[in-house]
N, C-alpha and C positions, 0 to 999 in steps of 0.2 A: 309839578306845582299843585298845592291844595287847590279843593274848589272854593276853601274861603278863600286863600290869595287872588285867583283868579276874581273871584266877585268882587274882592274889595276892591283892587286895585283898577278893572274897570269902574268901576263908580267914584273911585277916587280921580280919574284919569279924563273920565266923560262926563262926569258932573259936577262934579269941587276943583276941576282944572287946577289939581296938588297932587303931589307925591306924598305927601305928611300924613301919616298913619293916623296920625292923634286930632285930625280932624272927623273922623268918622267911629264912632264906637260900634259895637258889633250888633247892641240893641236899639240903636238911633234909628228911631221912625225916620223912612225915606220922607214919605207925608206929609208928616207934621212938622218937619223941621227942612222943610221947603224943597231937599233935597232932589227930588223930581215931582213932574207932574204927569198929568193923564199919557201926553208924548212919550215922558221919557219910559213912565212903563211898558209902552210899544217898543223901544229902545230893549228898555228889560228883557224883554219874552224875545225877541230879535237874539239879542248875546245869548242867551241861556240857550235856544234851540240849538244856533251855530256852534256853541262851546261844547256843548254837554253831551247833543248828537240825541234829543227827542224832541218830542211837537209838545209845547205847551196845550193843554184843554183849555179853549175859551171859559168853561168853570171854575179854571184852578186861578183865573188873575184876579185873585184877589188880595187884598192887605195882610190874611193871615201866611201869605204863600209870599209876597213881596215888598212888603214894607221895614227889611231889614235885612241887613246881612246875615244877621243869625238865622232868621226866619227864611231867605233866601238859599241859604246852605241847606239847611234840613227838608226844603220841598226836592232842589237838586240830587240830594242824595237819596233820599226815599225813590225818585225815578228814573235814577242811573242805578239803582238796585234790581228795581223790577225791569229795564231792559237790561242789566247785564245778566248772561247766563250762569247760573249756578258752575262753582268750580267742578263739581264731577262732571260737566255736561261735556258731551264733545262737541269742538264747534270745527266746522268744516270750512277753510278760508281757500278762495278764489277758485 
């Protein structure tokens, strides 16, 4: 599953209590269009850690990093890039 399905689909799931795709557009302010509040971004940073498998920085919650699914996608991805290892790297498991 993408990280936008993932995103959207929790915020569709946990905060519009809808499965209807077409309630949430991709650049709809959380914010401003009531969609969560101060909580539910504790919510936010909560799912993104456990999902994505990093620690939010207390610097990054901000509205340019989570006030959208677009904008939530592209913080995701920029630091699931830099903890995932480079493919030539060798990674040594268990």
């Amino acid at each position: 599953m993408s990280i936008e399905t993932l995103i959207r689909d929790y915020i569709l799931e946990n905060f519009l209590y809808t499965d209807d795709e077409n309630k949430l557009g991709n650049d709809d302010s959380f914010l401003e269009n009531g969609v969560v509040d101060s909580t539910g971004v504790v919510e936010l940073v909560m799912f993104v850690e456990e999902t994505f498998g990093f620690e939010v920085a207390d610097e990054d919650i901000v509205p340019e990093h989570f006030d959208s699914v677009e904008r939530l996608v592209r913080y995701v991805q920029l630091n699931v890039a830099q903890t995932t290892p480079d493919a030539g790297e060798l990674v040594t498991v268990g």
